[in-house]
N, C-alpha and C positions, 0 to 999 in steps of 0.2 A: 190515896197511896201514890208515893212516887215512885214511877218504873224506870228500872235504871238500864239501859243498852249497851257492850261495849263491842268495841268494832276493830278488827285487825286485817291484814292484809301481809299476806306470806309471798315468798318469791315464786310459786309456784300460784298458778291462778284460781285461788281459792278466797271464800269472802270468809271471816270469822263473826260468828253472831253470838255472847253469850249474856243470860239473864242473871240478873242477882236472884230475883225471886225463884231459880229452876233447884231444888230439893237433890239433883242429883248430882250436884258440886258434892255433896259430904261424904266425908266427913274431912275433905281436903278441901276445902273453898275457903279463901281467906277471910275474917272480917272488913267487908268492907265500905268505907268511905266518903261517905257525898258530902259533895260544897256546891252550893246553886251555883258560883260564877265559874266554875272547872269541868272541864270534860277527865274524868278518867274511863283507863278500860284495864279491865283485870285479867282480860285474857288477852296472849298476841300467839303467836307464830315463834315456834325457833327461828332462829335465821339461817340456820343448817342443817336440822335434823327435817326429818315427815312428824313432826311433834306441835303440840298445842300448849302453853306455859299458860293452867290456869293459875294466876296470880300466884305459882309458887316455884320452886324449882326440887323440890324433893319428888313429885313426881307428875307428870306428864301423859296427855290425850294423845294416841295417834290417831288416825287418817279415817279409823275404822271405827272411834268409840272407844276403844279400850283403854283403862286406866293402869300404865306400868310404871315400874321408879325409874327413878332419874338418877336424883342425887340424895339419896335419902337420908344424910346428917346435914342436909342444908335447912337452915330457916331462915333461909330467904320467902318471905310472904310481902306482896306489893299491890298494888293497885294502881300504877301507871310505871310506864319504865320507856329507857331509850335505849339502843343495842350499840354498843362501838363499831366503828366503820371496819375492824377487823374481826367483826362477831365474835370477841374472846370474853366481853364485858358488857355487864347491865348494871346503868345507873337506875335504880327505885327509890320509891317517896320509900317512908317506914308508917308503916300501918299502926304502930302504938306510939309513935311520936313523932307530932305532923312538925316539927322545926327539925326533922333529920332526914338528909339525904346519904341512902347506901349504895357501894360500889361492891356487885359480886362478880365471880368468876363463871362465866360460862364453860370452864372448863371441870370443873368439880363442886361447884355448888358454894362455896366457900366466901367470906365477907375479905373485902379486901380493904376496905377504907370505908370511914363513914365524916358526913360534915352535917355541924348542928347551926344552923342560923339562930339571928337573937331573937326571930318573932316565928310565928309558925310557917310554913313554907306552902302558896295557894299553887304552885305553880313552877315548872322547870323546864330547860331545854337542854342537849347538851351539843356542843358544835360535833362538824367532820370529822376532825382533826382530834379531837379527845381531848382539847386544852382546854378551852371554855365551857363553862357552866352560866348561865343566864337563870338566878330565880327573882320571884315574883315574893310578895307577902300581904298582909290585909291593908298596910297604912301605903298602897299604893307605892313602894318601894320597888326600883328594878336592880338586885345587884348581876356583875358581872365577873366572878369568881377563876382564876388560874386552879381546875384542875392537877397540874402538874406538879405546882409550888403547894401543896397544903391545904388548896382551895383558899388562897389567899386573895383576901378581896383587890380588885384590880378598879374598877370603878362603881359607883352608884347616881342613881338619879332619882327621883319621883315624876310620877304623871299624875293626874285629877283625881283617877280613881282604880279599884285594886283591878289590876291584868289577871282576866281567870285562864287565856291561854295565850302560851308564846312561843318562838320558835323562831331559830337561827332564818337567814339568807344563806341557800349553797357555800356563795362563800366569804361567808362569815363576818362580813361587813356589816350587816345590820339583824336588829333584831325588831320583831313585828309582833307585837301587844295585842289580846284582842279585851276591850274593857266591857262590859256587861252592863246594860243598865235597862231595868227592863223588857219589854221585848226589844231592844233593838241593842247597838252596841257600836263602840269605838275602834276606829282602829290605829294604832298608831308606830311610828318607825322610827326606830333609833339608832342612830348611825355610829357605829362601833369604832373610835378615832384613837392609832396610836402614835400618843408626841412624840418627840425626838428622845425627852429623857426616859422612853421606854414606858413610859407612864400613860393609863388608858384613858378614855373617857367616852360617856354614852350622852348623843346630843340628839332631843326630840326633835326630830323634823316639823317642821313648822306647816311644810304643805298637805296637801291629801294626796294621800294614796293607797294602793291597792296589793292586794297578795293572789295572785292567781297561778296554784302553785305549779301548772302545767308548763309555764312559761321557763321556768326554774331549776323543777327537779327532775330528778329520773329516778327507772324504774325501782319500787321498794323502800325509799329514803325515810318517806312520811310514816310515824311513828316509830322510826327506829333510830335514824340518825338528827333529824330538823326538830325534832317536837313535837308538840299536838297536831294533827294532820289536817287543820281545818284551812280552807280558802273562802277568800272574802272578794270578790271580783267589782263589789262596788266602792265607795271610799270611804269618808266616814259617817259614821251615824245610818249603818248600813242595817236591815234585817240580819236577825242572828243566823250567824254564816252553818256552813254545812261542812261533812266529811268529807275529803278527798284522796285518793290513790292513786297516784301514775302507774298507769300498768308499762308503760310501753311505750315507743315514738310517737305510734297513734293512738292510743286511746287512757279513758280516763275514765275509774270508775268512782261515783260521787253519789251520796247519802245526802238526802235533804234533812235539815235539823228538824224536820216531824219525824222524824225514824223510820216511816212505812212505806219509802219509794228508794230503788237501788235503780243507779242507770249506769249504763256504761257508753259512755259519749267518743266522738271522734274526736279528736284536736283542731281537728277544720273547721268541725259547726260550729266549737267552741270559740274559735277566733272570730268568726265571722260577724257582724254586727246587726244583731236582728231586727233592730230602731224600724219602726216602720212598716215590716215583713209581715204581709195577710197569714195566718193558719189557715191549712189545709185543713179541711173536715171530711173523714170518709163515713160517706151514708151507707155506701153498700159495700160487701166482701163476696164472693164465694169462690170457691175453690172447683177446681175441674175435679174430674172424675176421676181420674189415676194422678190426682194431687201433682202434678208439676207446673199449675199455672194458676196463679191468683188474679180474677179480675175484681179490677176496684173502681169502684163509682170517688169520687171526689169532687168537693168544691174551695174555691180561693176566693174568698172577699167576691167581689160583685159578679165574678165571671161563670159562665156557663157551666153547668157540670158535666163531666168528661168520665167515659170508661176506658179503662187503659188495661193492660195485661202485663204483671208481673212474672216473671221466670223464675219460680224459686230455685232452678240448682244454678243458675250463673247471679242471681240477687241482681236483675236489673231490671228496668221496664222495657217490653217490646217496643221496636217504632210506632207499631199501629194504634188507632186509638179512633173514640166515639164520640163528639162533643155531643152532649144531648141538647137540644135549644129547649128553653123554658117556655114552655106552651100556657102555663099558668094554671093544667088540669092534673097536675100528678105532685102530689105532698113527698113520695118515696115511690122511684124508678125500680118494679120486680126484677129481679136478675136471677135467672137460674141455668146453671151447667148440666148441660144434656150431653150423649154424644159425640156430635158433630159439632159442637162447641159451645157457646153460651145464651140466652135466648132473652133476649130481653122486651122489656113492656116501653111502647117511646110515647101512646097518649093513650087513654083510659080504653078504646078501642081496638090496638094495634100494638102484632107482636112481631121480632125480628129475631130472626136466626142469624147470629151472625160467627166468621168461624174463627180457631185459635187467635190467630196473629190480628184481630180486627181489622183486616184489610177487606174482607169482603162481607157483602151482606145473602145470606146463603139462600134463604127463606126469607115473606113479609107475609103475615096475615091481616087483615082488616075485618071489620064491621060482624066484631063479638058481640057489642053490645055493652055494657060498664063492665070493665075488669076490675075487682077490687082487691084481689089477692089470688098470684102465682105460683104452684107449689111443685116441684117433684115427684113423683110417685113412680118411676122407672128409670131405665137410664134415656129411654127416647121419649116418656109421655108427662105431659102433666098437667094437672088440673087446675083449672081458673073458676073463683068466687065470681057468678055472674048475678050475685044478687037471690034471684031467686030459681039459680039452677048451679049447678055445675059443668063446667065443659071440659071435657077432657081432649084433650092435642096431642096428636100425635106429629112430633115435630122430626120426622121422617120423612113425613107426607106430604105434597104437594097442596092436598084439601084441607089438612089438618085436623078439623076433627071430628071427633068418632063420633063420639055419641053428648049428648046433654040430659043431666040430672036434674029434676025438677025438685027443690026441698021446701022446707017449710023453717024456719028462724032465722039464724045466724052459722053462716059455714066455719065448721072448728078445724077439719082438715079430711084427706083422703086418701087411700091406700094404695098399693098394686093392683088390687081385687075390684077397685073403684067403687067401692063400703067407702060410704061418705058420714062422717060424725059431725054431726049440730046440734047446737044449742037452742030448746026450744021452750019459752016458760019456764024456767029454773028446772029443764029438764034435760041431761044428754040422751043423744039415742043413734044408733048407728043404723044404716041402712043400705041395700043393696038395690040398684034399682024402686022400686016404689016399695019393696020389703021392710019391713021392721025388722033387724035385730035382735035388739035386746035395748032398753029404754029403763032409765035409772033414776032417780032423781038427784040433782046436782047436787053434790055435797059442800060448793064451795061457788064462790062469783071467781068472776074473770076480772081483771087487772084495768083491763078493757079490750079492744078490739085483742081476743088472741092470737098473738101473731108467731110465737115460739113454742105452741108445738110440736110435738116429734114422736113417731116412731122408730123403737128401735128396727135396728137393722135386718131384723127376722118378721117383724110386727106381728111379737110375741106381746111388750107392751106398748104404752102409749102415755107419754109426758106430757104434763101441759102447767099452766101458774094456776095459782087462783089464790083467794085470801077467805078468811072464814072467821069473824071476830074482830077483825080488823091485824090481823095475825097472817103475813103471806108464807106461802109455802109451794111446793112442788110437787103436784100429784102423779103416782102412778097407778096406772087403771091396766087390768088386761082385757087385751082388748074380744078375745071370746066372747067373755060374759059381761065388761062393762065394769068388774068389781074392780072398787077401790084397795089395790094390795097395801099402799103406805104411804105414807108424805117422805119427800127430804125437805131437809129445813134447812136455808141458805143463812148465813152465821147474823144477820140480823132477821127477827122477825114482826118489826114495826115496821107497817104499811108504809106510814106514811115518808118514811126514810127510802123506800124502794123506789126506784126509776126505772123502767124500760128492760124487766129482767126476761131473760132468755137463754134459749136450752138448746142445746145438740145432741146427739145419740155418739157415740166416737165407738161402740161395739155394742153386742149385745145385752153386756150387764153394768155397762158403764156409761153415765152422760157427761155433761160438762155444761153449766151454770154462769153466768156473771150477771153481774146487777151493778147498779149505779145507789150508794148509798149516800146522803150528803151530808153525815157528821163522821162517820166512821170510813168512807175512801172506797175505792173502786176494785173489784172483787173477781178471780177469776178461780171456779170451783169444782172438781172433779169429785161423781160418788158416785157410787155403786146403785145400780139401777133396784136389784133384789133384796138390798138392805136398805137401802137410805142411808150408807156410813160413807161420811167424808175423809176422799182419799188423799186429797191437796188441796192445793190452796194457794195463788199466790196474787199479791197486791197489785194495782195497775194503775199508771201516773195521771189516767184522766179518763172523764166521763164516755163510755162505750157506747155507739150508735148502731154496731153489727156487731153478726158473730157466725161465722163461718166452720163444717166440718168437713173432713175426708175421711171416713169410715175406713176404706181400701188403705189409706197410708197414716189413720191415727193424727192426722193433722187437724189445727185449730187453725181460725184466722180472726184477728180483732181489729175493729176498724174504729178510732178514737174519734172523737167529738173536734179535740183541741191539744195535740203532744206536739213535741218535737219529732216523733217518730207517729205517724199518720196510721201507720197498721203494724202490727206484727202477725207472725208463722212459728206457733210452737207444735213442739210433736208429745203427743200424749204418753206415757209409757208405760205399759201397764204387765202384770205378775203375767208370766206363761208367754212373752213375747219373744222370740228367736232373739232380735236382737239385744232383748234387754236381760238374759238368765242370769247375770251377775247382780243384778239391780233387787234389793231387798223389797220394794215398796213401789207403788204408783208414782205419778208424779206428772209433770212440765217438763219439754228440753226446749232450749232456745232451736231455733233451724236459723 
């Protein structure tokens, strides 16, 4: 089956997404349309109203969901359209006869002009200025039609092969082809020349070049006044290009032609020439305790890795900062936010206190013995995997620490109460001092070392991965009696597709998931701890190495493998939260 996506962009900073296949277009959803070399989209934005035109004008989405009329003796029904530079008119293909192009009125719904070409029509643009019409057709035909006159043809040409999307230059000197051939695709420019006897003509540029439409346009243009919104930043014989939107002087919001990555880019990065430029890769995230400081572990091509401290309310990185030197005994640098700042692991032995701004080192401890996983369990203490004990640190304390658990398997993780859970023979069991618990038998294997565990925030319960069948999943256990309350199921459940998944707690009854999948994309997942029902959901542009929570501020932090953007900070939002009482649903905000 082929999933068809269409994509708008309104003057107010909103994204439009809507599905052919979604059931609650009806009984108003036009029929519509697909040709492999053409992008249409059946839904856009008014240009003037808080309104959504799905492909019709009789009646219209506002802001909220709700379906009201418009214009309701209009039969205007379209599947791609351009909006005049004085938003009074929309040029549309005609959905029951692809050789006609219609002119209606944004003012009443009403047909104002139609033009029928000799062959069917794959494609169209319309200038700024409302004169020009530019269509495409199957035998690779480019006409250039006077609007004003009749739509009386002004010039024509042919290129190799049919242009499935095209689209004016600002102003209006050339027109930019994009040809389809396979995956990959042409692009070509045609320079829009008027002779002296008034008479036009359209001349294929002979050299390569590029459309990059940031260079170009401003804010709103792309799909309403230029054409199909797409940019081609390479030249010809380029990868099939992607959506693009000028929001604004600085930034640029752009749709990769896989459909399942939305970015919003600066104009800077975009110019800048990345030939060459190592990827930053952040190993580690975590967030301070009252959420106003993200420390990030990072690496660049051959160089040392460095911890640095992000601000999240002014978005910049502090001065201070930690090169770690490569000792060549630690795979993954423990980092955890305590207190008095952050405390990290610098060799398999040795831990460091060091405070907010990384200017100083507050605390050092030595000769634990092998560290093999540092965990939290207060805001001053936390426990270290020493193998075959636990030591809990009191990172207050000049001696550091308190006491040492002696265990028996594989450490799973540890509480406030210092009740240590291990795995031991396909069996968990929780212990307090040399106490047993409560001892279960494992209803699932571990992923392997597990390292995303979590208690919720009450350590009412207790999350962890495991797979069982070859089928992975997310267990919740409470942690009283050890019983398994329910699995969540993260939206794929083949093993062997999962990478590196891991879990947060963000409140009591809610956690937050992401996984690395590698045919279906990179996954960021909020559900409900007491249910197992998935509350969000959104896609993420590259492979996830951390994940970071602040319970106290609902904050996430993701630390990417290999993006353009090295981490992000979203805020969780969830039903019954002060600031979110207008908010219907859970969800992601950007920070």
């Amino acid at each position: 089956m082929v999933q068809k996506y269409y994509h708008s962009y309104c003057r107010k900073p909103r994204l439009l997404f809507g599905n052919d296949d979604d059931d609650d277009y009806e009984p108003y959803r036009p029929v519509l349309s697909y040709h492999a070399r053409s992008l249409y989209r059946s839904v856009v934005f008014h240009p003037t109203e808080d309104l959504v035109l799905p492909g019709i004008l009789s009646h219209a989405y506002t802001f909220d969901g709700d379906l009201k009329p418009l214009f309701l003796s209009s039969e205007c029904l379209f599947s791609v359209c351009s909006i005049s530079a004085d938003k009074t008119e929309m040029l549309t293909d005609c959905t029951n006869d692809a050789k006609s192009i219609i002119m209606w009125s944004l003012t009443d719904g009403s047909e104002i002009s139609r033009f029928t070409w000799s062959h069917d029509i794959v494609s169209f643009a319309w200038s700024r200025d409302g004169r020009l019409l530019a269509i495409s057709d199957p035998s690779g035909s480019i006409g250039l039609l006077d609007v004003m006159d009749g739509y009386r043809t002004l010039a024509q040409t042919t290129i190799p092969e049919v242009c499935g999307m095209i689209k004016f230059s600002p102003d209006c000197r050339c027109l930019y082809c994009l040809v389809f051939n396979s995956a990959r695709c042409d692009l070509f420019r045609l320079d829009v020349n008027m002779k002296n006897d008034a008479n036009f003509s359209l001349d294929v540029l002979p050299n390569k070049v590029s459309y990059e439409l940031w260079e170009f346009e401003s804010c709103g243009e792309t799909g309403f006044l230029l054409g199909d919104p797409f940019y081609s930043s390479f030249e010809r014989y380029t990868v099939l290009p992607g959506l693009a939107f000028v929001l604004n002087k600085q930034s640029v919001l752009r749709v990769s032609y896989s459909d399942y990555i939305v970015e919003m880019l600066q104009l800077d990065e975009l110019s800048k020439d990345s030939a060459g430029v190592s990827k930053t890769t952040v190993t580690n995230v975590v967030l301070s305790l009252n959420g106003d400081a993200l420390f990030v572990i990072t690496t660049t091509g051959g160089s040392p890795a460095t911890l640095k401290v992000w601000d999240i309310s002014s978005g910049m990185f502090k001065p201070g900062k930690r090169v770690l030197e490569d000792t060549g005994e630690l795979d993954e640098y423990n980092l955890v936010a305590v207190r008095e700042g952050v405390l990290l692991e610098t060799s398999h032995d040795t831990l460091e206190l060091w405070n907010f701004e990384l200017t100083e080192c507050i605390r050092r401890w030595t000769d634990f013995g092998v560290i093999i996983k540092v965990i939290p369990i207060s805001e001053e203490r936390v426990a270290c995997d020493g193998l075959e004990k636990v030591i809990i640190v009191d990172t207050t304390s000049r001696e550091g620490i308190l006491s040492k658990i002696p265990i028996n398997g594989m450490f799973v993780a540890c509480n406030s109460k210092c009740q240590v859970i291990t795995s031991v023979e396909e069996e968990l069991q929780m212990q307090c001092g040399d106490k047993v618990l409560w001892k279960i038998s494992q209803p699932f294997k571990f992923f392997g070392f597990p390292l995303c565990c979590t208690f919720s925030p009450t350590e009412q319960y207790f999350v962890l991965p495991g797979y069982r069948a070859f089928y992975g999943a997310l267990y919740v256990l409470d942690v009283v009696s050890g019983k398994t309350l329910h699995t969540i199921q993260p939206c794929t459940r083949d093993l062997s597709l999962i990478e590196n998944l891991q879990c947060k707690c963000v409140s009591d009854e809610e956690c937050v998931t992401c996984f690395n999948d590698e045919v279906t994309g990179y996954f960021l997942q909020l559900f409900n701890i007491k249910s197992g029902d998935l509350l969000s959901e959104i896609a993420l542009e590259s492979r996830v190495l951390s994940l970071a929570a602040c319970t106290r501020e609902r904050l996430i932090a993701i630390g990417f493998e290999d993006s353009k953007v090295s981490f992000k900070v979203l805020r969780v939002k969830l039903l019954g939260d002060k600031h979110s009482r207008k908010n219907k649903r859970s969800g992601f905000v950007n920070e």
